[in-house]
SEVEX-147052 format. One record per residue: chain; residue in one letter; x, y, z of N, C-alpha, C, CB in turn. Coordinates in steps of 0.02 Angstrom, whole numbers, plus 50000, padded with zeros to 5 digits. Atoms other than C-alpha are relative to their C-alpha. Glycine has a CB too. Layout:
BEGIN
[roti A; A; [X; Y; Z]; [X; Y; Z]; [X; Y; Z]; [X; Y; Z]] ...
REM end
This chain:
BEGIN
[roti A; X; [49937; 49975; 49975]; [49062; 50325; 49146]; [50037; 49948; 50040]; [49988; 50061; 50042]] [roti A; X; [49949; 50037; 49947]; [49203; 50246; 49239]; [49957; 49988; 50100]; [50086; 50071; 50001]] [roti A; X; [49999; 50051; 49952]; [49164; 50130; 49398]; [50055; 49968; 50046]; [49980; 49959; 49971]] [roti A; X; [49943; 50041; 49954]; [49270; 50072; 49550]; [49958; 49947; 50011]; [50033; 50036; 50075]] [roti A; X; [50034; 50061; 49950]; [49231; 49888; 49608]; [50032; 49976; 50037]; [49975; 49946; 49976]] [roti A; X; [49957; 50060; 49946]; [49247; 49807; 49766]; [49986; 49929; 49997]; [49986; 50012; 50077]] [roti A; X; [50019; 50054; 49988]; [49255; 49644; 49748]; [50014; 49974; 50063]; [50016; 49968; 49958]] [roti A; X; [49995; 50000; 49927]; [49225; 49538; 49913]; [49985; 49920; 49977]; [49944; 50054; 50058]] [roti A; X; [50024; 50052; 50000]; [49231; 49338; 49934]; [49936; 49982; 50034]; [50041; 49971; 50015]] [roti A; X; [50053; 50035; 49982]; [49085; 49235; 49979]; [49964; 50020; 50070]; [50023; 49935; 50001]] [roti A; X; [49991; 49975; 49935]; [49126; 49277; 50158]; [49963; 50077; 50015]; [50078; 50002; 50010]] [roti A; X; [50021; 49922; 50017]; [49116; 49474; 50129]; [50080; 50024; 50010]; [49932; 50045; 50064]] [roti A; X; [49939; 49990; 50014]; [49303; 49480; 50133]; [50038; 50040; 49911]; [50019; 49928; 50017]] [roti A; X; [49950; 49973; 50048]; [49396; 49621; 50032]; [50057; 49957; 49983]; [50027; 50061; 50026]] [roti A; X; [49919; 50018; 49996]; [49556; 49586; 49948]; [50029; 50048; 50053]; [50043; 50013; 49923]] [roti A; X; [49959; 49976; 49945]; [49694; 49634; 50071]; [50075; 49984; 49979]; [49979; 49963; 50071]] [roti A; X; [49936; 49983; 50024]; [49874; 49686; 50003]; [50037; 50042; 50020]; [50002; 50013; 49952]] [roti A; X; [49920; 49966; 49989]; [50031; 49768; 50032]; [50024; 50046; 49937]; [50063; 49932; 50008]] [roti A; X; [49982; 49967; 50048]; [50073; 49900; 49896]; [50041; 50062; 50022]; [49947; 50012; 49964]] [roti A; X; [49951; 49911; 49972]; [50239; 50004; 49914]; [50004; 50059; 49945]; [50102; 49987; 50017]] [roti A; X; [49981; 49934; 50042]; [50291; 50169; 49871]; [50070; 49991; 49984]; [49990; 50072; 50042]] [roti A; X; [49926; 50005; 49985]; [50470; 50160; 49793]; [50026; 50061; 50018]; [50041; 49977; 49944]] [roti A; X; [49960; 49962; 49944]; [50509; 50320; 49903]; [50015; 49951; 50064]; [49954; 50067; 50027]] [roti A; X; [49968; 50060; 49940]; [50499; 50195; 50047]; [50070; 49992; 50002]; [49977; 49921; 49987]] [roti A; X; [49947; 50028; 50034]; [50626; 50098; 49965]; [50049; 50043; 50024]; [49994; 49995; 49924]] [roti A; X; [49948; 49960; 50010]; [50734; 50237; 49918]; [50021; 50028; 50080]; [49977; 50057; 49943]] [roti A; X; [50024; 49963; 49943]; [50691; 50303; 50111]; [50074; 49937; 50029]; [49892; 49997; 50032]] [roti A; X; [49976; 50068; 49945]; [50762; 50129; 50181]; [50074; 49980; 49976]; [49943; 49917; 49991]] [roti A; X; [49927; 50023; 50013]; [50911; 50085; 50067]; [50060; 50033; 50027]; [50011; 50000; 49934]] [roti A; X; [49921; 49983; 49956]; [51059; 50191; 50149]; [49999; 49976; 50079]; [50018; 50097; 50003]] [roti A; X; [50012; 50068; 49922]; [50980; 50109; 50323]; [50044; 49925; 49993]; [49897; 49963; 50004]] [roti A; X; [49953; 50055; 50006]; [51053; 49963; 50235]; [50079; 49996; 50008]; [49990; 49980; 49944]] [roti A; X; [49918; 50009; 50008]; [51224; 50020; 50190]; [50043; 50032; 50038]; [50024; 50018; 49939]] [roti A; X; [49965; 49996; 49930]; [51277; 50088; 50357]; [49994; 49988; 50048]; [50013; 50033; 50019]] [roti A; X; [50007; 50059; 49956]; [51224; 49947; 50469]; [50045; 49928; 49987]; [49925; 49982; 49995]] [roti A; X; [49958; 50064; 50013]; [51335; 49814; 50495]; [49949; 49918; 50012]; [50073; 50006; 50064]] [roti A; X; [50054; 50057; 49970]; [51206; 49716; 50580]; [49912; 49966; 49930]; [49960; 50061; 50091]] [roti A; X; [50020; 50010; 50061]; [51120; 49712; 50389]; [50038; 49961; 49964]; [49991; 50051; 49972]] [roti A; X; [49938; 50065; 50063]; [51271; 49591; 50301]; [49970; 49952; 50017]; [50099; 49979; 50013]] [roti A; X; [50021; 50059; 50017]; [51202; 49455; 50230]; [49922; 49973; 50034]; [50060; 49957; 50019]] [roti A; X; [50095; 50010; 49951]; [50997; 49500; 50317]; [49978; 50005; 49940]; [49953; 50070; 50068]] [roti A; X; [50051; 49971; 50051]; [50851; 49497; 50188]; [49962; 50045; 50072]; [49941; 49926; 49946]] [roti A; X; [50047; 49946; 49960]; [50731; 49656; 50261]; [49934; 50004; 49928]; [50055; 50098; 50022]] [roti A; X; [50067; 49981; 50055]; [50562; 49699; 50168]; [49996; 50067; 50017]; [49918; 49958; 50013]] [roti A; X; [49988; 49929; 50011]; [50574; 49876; 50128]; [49942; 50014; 49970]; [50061; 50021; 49961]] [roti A; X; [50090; 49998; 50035]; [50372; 49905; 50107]; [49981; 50059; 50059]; [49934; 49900; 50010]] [roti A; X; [50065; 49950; 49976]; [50232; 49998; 50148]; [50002; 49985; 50085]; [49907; 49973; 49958]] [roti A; X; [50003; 50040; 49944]; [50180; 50016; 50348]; [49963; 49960; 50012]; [49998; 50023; 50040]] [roti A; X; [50059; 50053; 49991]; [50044; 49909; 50325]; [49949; 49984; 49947]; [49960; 50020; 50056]] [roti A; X; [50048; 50036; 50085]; [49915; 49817; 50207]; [49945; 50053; 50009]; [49955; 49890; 49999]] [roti A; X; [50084; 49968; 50012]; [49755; 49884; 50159]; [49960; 49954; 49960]; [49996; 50076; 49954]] [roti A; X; [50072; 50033; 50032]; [49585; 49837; 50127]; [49995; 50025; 49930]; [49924; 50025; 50043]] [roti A; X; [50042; 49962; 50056]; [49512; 49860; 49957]; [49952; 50036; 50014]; [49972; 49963; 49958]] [roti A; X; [50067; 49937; 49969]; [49359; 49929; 50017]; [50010; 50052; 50033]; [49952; 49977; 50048]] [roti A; X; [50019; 49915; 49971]; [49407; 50062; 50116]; [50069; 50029; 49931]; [50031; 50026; 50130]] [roti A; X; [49966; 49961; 50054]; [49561; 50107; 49961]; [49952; 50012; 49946]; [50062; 49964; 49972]] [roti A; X; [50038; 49975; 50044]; [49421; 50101; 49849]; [49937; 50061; 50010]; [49977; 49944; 49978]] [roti A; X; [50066; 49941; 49978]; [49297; 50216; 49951]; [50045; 50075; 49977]; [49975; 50000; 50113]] [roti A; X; [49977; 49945; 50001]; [49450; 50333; 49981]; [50010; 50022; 49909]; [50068; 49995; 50049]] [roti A; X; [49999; 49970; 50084]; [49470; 50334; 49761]; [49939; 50019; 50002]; [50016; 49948; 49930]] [roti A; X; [50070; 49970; 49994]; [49278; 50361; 49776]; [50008; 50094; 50002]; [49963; 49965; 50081]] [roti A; X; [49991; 49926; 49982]; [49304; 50523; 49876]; [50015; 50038; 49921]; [50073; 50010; 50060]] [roti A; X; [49902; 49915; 50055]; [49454; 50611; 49744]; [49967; 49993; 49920]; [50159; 49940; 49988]] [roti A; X; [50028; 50009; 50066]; [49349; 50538; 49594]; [49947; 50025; 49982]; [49992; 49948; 49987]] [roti A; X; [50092; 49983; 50028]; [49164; 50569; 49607]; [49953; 49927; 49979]; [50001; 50057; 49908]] [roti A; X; [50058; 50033; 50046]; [49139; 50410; 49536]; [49975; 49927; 50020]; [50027; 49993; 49922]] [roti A; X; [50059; 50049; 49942]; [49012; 50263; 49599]; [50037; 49925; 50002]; [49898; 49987; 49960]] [roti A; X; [50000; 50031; 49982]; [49056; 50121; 49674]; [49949; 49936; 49997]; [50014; 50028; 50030]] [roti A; X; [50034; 50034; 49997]; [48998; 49934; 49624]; [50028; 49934; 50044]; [49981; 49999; 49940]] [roti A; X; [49984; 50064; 49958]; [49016; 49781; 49744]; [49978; 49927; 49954]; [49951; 50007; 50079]] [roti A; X; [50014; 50024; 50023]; [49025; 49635; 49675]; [50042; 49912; 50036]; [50003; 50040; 49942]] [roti A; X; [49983; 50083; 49968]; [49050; 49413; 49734]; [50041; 49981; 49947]; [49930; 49936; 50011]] [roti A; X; [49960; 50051; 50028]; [49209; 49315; 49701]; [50010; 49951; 50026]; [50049; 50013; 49989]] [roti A; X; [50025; 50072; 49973]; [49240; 49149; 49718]; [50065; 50008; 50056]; [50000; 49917; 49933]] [roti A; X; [49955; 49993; 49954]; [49400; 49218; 49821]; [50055; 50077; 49995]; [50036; 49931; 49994]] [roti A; X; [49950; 49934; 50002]; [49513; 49360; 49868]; [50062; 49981; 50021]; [49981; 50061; 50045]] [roti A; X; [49919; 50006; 49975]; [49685; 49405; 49889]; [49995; 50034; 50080]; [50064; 50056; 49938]] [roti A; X; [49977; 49974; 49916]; [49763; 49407; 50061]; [50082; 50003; 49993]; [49974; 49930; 50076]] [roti A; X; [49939; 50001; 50000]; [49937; 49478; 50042]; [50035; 50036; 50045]; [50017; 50012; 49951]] [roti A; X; [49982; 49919; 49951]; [50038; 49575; 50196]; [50074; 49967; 50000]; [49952; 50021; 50104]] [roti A; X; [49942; 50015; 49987]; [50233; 49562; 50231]; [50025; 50029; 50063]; [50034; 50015; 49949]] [roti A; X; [50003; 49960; 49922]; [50311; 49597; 50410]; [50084; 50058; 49974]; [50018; 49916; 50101]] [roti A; X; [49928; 49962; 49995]; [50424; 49735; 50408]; [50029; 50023; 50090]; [49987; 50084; 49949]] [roti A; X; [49979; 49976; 49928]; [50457; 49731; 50602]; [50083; 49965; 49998]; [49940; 49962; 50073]] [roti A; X; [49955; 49997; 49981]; [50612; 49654; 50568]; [50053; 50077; 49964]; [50016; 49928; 49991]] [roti A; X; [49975; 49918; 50039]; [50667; 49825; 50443]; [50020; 50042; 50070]; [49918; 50054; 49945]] [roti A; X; [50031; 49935; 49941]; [50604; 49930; 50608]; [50044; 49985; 50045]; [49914; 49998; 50038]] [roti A; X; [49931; 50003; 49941]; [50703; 49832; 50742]; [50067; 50002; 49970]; [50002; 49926; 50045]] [roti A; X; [49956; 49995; 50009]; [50860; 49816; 50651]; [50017; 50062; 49948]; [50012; 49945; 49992]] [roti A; X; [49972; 49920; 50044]; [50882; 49968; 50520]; [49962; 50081; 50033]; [49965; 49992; 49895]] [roti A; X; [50060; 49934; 49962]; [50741; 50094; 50618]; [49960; 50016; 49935]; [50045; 50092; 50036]] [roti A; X; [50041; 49990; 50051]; [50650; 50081; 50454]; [49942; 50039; 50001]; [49984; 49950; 49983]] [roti A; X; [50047; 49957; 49971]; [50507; 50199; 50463]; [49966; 50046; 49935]; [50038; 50045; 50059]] [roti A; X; [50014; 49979; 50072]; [50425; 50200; 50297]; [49932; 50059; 50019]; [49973; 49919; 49943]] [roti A; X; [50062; 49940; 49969]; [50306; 50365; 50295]; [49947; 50000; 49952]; [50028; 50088; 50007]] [roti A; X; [50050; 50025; 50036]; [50200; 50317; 50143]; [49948; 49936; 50005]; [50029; 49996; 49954]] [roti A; X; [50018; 50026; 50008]; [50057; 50218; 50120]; [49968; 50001; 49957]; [49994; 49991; 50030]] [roti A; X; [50035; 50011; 50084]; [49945; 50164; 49970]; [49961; 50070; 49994]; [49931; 49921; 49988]] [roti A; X; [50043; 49907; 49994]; [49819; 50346; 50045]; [50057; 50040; 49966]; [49984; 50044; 50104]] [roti A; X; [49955; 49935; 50021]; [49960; 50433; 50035]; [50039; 49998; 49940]; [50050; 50016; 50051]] [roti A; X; [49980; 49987; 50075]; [50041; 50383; 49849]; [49927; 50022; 49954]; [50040; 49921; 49966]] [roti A; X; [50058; 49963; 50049]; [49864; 50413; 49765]; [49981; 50058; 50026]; [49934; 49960; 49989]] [roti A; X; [50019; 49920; 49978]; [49836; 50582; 49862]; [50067; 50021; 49973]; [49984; 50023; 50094]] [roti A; X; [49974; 49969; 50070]; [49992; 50627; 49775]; [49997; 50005; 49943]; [50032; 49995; 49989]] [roti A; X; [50013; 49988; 50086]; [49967; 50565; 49607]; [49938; 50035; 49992]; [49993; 49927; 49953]] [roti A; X; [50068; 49965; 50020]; [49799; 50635; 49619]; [50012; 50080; 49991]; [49939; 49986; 50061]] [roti A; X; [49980; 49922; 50004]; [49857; 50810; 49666]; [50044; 50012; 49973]; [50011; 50034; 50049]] [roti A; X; [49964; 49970; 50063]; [49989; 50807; 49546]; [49965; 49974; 49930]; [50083; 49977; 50000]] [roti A; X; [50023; 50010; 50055]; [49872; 50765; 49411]; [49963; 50050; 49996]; [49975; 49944; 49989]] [roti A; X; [50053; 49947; 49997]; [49741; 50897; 49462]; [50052; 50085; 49993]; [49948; 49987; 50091]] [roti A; X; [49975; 49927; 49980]; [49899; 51022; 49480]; [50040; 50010; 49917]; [50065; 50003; 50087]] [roti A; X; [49981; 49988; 50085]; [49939; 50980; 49282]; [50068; 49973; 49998]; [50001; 50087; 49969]] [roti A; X; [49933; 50041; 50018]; [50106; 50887; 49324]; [50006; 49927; 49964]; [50033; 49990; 50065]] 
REM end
């Protein structure tokens, strides 16, 4: 049967990423277009924060049933982006995170949508 793996470098280091929801997004873009203090800013319109693999793969564990193998790479990803400037200048205030898009898709898969 199907298998989650964590892989972990040498170290014991998970990967570590940033994965948005495009509700975020959609959450943040009119923040853009009625701030003046937004003309001509880049903002990162993301998740509130990175996550480990290992604990996103425990929490798929949970909702799945299904076993968990660990396994050595010769390296992992380390990816995060700051959204404190989003927060101080638009009040950005993304309410998703990676838990919370797979606890939806999960419960709209289990609810037949």
């Amino acid at each position: 049967g199907p298998q989650l793996v964590i892989a972990r470098d040498p170290a014991g280091r998970p990967n570590i990423e940033l994965i948005n929801d495009p509700r975020n997004v959609a959450e943040g873009l009119p923040l853009l277009l009625d701030n003046p203090a937004a003309v001509g800013e880049t903002f990162h319109l993301m998740a509130p924060h990175a996550f480990a693999y290992d604990t996103f793969v425990a929490h798929l564990a949970k909702l799945t049933g299904w076993p968990v193998v660990e396994v050595t790479v010769s390296w992992t990803l380390h990816l995060d982006f700051s959204i404190a400037k989003a927060r101080a200048v638009l009040g950005y205030q993304p309410s998703r995170d990676i838990f919370q898009m797979v606890d939806d898709g999960w419960r709209a898969v289990q609810e037949g949508r």
